[in-house]
Each structure stands twice: as C-alpha cells, then as structure tokens.
N, C-alpha and C positions, 0 to 999 in steps of 0.2 A: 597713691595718686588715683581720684576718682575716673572711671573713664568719661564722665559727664565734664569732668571738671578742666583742670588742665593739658595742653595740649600735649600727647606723646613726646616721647623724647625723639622717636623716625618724624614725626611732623614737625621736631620742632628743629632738624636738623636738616628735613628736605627744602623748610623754608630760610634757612639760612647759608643755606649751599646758595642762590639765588643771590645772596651781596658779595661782592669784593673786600676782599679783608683789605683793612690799613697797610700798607707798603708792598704793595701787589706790584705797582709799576713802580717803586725803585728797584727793586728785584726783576722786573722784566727789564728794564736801563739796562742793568749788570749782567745780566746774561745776554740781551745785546751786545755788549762791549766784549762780552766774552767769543760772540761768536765774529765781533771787527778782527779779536785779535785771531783766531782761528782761519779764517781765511785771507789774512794777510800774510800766516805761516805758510801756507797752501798758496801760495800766487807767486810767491817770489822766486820758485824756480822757472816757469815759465816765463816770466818778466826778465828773470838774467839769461833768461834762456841764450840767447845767441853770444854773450859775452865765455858764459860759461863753458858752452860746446866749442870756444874758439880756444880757452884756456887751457880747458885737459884737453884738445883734439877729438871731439868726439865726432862718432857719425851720427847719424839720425834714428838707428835701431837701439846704438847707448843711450840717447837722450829720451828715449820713447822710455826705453828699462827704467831710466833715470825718475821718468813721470810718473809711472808703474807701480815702483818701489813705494812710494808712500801708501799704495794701499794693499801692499802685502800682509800686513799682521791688522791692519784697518777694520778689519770686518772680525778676526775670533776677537781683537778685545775690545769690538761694540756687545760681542753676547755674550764673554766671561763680565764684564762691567754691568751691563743692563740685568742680569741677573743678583748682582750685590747690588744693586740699589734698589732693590725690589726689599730689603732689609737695613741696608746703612742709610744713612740722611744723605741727601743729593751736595748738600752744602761742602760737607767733604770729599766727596767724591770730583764734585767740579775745581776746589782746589788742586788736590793733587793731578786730576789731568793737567791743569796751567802752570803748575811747578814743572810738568815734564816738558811740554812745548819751549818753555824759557830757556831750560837748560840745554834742549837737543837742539839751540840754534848757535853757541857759543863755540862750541868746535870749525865751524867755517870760517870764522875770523883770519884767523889763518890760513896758511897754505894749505890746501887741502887735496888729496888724492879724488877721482872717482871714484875708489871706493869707498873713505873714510865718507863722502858726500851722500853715497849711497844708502850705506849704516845709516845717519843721521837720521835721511828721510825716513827710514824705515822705523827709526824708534820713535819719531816726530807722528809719524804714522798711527803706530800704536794707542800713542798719546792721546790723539783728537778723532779715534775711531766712532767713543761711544759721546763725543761731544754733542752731539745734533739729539741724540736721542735722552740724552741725561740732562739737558736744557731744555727740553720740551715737558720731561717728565717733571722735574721743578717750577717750570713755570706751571703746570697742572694742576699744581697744589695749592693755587694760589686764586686760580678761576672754576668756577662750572661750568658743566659742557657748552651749554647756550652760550657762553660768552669768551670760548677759547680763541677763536679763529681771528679776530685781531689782534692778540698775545702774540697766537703764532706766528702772524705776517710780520708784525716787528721782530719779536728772535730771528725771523728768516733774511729781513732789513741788514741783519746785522753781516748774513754773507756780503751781500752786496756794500753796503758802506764799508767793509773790509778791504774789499776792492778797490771801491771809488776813492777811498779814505787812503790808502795805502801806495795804490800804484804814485800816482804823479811824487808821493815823497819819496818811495823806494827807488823809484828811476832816475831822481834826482841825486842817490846817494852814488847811484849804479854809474851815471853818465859823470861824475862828478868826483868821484874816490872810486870806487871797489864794488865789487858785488859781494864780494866778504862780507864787508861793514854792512849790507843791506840786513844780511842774517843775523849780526850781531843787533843790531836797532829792534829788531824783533824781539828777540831775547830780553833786551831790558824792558820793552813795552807790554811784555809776558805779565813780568816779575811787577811791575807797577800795579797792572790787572791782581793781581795775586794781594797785594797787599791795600788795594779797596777790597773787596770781597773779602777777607779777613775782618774788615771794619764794620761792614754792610751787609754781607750773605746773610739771610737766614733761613730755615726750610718754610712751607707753606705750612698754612695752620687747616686747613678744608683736610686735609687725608692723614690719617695717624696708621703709618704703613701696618705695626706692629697691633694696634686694634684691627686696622682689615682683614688682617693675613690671621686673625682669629675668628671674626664674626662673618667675613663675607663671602658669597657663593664662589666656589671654584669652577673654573673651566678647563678640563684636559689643556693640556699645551697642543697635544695633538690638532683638536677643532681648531682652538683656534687657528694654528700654524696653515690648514688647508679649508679655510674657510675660503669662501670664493672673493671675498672683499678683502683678505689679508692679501693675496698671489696678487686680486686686482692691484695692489696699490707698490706692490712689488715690482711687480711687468709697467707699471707702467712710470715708477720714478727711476725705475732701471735705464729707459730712454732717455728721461730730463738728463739723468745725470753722468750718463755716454756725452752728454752736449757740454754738461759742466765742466767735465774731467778735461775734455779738448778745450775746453776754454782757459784750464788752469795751464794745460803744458803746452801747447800748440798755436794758441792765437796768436800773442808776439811774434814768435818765430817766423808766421807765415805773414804777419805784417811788415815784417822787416827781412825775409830771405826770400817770399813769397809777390811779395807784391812793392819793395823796394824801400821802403819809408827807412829813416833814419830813427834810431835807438829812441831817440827825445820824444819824436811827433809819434813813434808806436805805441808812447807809455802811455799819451794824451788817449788817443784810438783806443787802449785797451779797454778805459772804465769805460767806451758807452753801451755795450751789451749789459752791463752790470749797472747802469743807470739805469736803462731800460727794464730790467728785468725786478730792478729796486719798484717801480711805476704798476708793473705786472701785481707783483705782490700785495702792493696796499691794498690795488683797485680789488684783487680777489679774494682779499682780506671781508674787505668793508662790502663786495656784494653779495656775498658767503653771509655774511651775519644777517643783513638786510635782508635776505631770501628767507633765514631761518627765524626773523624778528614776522616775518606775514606769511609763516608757517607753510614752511616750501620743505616736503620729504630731501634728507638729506643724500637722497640718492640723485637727487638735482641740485642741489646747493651747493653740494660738494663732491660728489661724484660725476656729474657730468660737467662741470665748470672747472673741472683739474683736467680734465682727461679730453676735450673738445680742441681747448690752445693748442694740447701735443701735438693732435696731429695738423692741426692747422702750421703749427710753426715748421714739423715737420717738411710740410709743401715748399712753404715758404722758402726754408734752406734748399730744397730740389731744386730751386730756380736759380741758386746761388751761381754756378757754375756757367750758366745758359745767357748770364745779363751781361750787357756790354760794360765796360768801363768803371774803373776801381771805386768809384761812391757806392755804385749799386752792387756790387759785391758786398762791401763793408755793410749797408745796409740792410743787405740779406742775411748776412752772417750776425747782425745784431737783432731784428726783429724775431729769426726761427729760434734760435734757444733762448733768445728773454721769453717767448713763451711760453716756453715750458714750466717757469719759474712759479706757474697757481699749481699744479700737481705738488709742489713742497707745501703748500698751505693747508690744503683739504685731506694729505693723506694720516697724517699722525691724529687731529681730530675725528676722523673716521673710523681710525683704529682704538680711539679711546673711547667711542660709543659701547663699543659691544664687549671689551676688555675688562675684566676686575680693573679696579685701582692698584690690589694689591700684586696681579700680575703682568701691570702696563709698563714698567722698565722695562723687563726683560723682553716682551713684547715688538716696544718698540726698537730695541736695540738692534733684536732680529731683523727685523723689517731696513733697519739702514746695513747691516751687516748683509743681507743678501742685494740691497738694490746697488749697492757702492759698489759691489764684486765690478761694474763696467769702467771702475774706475781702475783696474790694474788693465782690463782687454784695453777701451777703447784706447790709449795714449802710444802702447805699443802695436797697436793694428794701424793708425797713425804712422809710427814713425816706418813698419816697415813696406808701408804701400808706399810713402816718399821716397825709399831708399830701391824700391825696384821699379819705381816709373822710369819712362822717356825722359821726363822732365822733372823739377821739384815744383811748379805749380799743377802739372797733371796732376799728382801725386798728392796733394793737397785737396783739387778739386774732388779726386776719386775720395779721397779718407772723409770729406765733406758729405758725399752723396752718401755714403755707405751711415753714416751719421742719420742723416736725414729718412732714409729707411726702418732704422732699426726708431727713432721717435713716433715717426706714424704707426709703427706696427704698434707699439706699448701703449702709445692711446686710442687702438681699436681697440686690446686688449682691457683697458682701462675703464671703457663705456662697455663694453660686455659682460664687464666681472664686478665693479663696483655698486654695491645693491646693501651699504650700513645698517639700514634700519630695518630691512627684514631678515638681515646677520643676525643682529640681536635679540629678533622675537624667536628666532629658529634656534640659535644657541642657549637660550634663558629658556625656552617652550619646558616648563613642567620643573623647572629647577627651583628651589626653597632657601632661601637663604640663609644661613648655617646659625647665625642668632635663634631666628625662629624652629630652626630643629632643637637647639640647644633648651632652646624655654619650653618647647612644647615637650621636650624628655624631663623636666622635672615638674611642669605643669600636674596638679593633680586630676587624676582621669574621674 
C-alpha cells in the first residue's frame, strides 16, 4: 500500500472509532436491564427492612451488619473479575455474574435463619461486585470516547429504574404475602435476565482485547493506580456512594421507625430519591457530552460537573436535620444524595481516557472495588449511632450529618484531584506504542 495512496489502516480505524456500531443500543438496553435487575437484588433488604428485623428479633447493630454483609467479598471480586475480563469476553462474564444473583436469592423463600440470610447476602455480594464495572467496560466497546457519557448515564438509569421499578412491586409482595417471596421474585426475574442475554449478548466490535493486549502501549498498574485522577475519582464516588449504601439499608427503616409512615406509603416514599437521582443522571449525561461536543477540557465536563453536585448535595443534607416538619426532611434527604448521582457518570469515562483499552477492566474494577469499601462502613456506622443515641430519630439525624460530611469532603477532594486530560498527556509524555516498536525492530535501517 502506497503511502500517497490509500488511507493507513491507524487512519482508517481512527476514523471509524468515530461511528457506532449496529446494535450498540440493544446491548446498552440489556445491560440496563441488567443493572434494574442488580439493584433491585440490593434494595430489597432495606425495603423488608422492618418486617425482617421484627421476624428474626433483630437490633439495629444486626441490621446495620446485615446491610454490611453484602459488600464484604464486594470489592476482592470486582478486582479478581475486572482482571479476567481484561482477557475473557464481557459477554460471559456478565452471564455468570446473573446466574449467581438468581440463584443466591432462592434460599429465602423459606424460613430462614439470620445467619443463613446473612450467607446469602454475602454471596449475592460477590456476585454483583464487579457488575457496575464489567458493564461499563462492555458497554465501552461499543462507543468511542467522545460519545461514552450518554451509554453511561443510561447503564447508570438502570440503578435507579431498579429501584423505581422494583420498590412499589416488591412492597406489594412484602405488605401482601412475605418478604420471603419478595427474594424469591428476584431470583426468577434474575434467571429471565439470563436467558435474553443468551439470545441478545454480544461483545463490542471497536476493541479486540487479545489484539490490544499485543499491539498497544502499557501503563505500569502502579501510575495508573496513584494517578492523581484515579484517588480523585475514588475519594470522591466513595461519598456518593456512603449516600447510596444508607439509601439501600437505612431509608425505609427511618421512614417507617423514624418518622412513622406505614410499610405501604414508605415503599411509595422510597423511589423518589431514586426518581430524582434517575433526572440527575440524564441531565449530566446529556451536558457532559454537550460540553465535550463545543470542546470544553474534560476536566470541566466531567470533572468539575461530577464533583460540584457532591458537595452541593452534601449541604443540602446538613440542613436535613435543622428543617422543621417531615416534607422538608423527606426533601432534604431526596435532593442531597440524588446529587451525588453525576459523580457515577463522569468517573468511569474519565478513567477511560487515560487507561489502555486493554487494561481498563481491571482498572475500573479497582476503582469500584475501593470506592464501595463505604458500603460495608457506612450501614453499620448507621446502625450503631441508632442503637447508642438518646433516641432512634437523634440517632438517624447524627448517622445523616455524619453522611453529609463525609459527601462534601469527597467532592472537595473531587475538584482538587480530578485533572483527565493532562493524566493522560503526563502518563503517555514520551511513550511509543508497542505496534510501532514492533515495525520499527524489523523495519530496514
């Protein structure tokens, strides 16, 4: 091929990185769907939350452990996983996580111990560790960078429609029959998930992991790991999702032991933080892309538009406590953590700027594997300020403040330390990419 003549084969694949492949969004559909089913596993013990601490006797330090236990084994097997899919196809890997979810919800059907409940969560746990990150990395492969951050606001859709999608039927199963049966309905709606995906998965056609992981430049794990934009986006989803984790075990509870409500109208009450936070998402979806469509440095598009909400929402919940009369509590408690909700959209696109392709599974897996860690603290730092206050609303209030603290701290951290696009020139600064070492060693001198 003449160099006059025909277009490289690097230019002819830089310009086709640039389209969307044909079934880009039925694949982001089903990894939606995957991630409804995903936090609808994750919501339902919160949701039976009071039913359930009244069944086994529990106090409020077991129920905190109880919330805890799901991300005990959560975080090693997002980075034993996100490391095997940096070599196997996402396609299988996201099956067998949804094969395990189905099946570690069948066991509660029946009578069940807190312990045996406990197990559960924990292998449930396991299961949906490296979920968030192994659906990001598929969806990856589907779009180029310039055009990730809407992908990712709907994947991210799909916590929140889990929620919104799942509370008023789970509650209805819970006020109506059992909380048992609520885990069992999961289970099959696992196992349905599992057999579209079977019919529909496929991997993306933009990244051929096994060509990457031959031709393209490496980065120590080390740089990357203490790059100042990796910790940024660590510290600072570590706060969103201290907010998430009390949203998953904690807010029924304190809707219905806290502030009175009955079982039925708490379930109503649950989705609208997770409405809200659905609103959050698009919006910072759609002006994340727009920024970067009239060429706005991504350390504004998406680093200061993840990381500003935090601590805004942060305030916001500080007032939670201080306002008079249960609207404006509910309120507050829905407006601070739905905003934290753009910090999930801008950090995995951030992290895939500067990242090989062929070392962004594992990457990302890290990055949810250390920000989740708050998901075993905050629920038992929860349960046992409740259990040694004056009161079980003080004790809500204080677990609230202590919340809203640690969110403002993560997104000062957030706007200090996230800097994507000169990560990338400082991490790449003088690097060759392994093709062109490769051609230039048989290249004749």
């Amino acid at each position: 091929m003449s160099a006059q003549g025909t277009p490289s084969a690097a230019a002819r694949t830089a310009g086709a990185s640039k389209q969307t492949p044909r079934g880009a969004w039925t694949v982001t559909f089903l990894l939606f769907l995957f991630m409804v089913v995903n936090f609808a596993d994750k919501i339902v013990v919160g949701l039976a939350g009071v039913p359930i601490m009244t069944d086994l006797k529990l106090e409020p330090e077991q129920f905190g452990l109880l919330g805890s236990s799901f991300f005990f084994l959560f975080s090693i097997s997002a980075v034993v996983v996100g490391f095997i899919v940096n070599k196997v196809a996402t396609r299988w890997v996201l099956l067998t996580l949804a094969v395990i979810w189905a099946l570690a919800q069948f066991p509660m059907v029946g009578s069940v111990s807190f312990t045996t409940l406990l197990i559960c969560r924990i292998v449930l746990g396991a299961g949906e560790g490296p979920a968030a990150s192994v659906a990001t990395h598929a969806i990856y492969k589907w779009f180029p960078d310039e055009k990730r951050a809407l992908p990712t606001a709907l994947l991210l859709q799909g916590s929140a429609f889990g929620v919104i999608l799942a509370v008023p039927a789970l509650n209805w199963v819970i006020v109506n029959h059992s909380w048992h049966y609520a885990f069992g309905a999961l289970g099959v709606v696992g196992l349905i998930w599992v057999c579209a995906w079977l019919a529909l998965g496929k991997e993306g056609p933009l990244e051929d992991t096994r060509v990457l992981a031959a031709t393209e430049t490496k980065i120590p794990y080390i740089q990357l790991l203490t790059s100042r934009t990796f910790l940024g986006c660590v510290f600072a989803t570590f706060g969103a999702y201290w907010a998430l984790s009390l949203g998953l075990t904690w807010f029924t509870p304190f809707i219905v032991k806290g502030l009175g409500f009955s079982q039925s109208d708490a379930g109503f009450i649950s989705i609208l933080p997770w409405m809200f936070g659905a609103f959050i998402v698009i919006l910072t979806g759609w002006i994340s892309q727009v920024m970067m469509a009239r060429r706005s440095t991504t350390r504004v598009a998406r680093g200061v538009l993840g990381s500003v909400p935090l601590v805004i929402g942060g305030l916001v919940l500080a007032l939670m406590p201080h306002v008079p009369g249960v609207g404006l509590k509910i309120a507050m408690l829905v407006i601070g953590p739905g905003l934290c909700s753009s910090i999930y959209v801008v950090c995995p696109p951030m992290l895939g700027e500067f990242t090989p392709a062929s070392q962004r599974g594992a990457v990302l897996a890290i990055y949810g594997a250390l920000y989740t860690l708050s998901g075993i603290i905050a629920p038992m730092v929860m349960g046992s300020v409740i259990q040694r206050a004056g009161s079980m609303l003080d004790g809500y209030m204080t677990g609230f403040t202590i919340n809203a603290a640690v969110m403002v701290s993560s997104g000062v951290i957030g706007l200090l330390l996230l800097w994507p696009n000169t990560e990338k020139a400082r991490l790449t600064r003088g690097a060759a990419p392994r093709s062109a070492e490769l051609k230039g060693a048989v290249s004749p001198t």
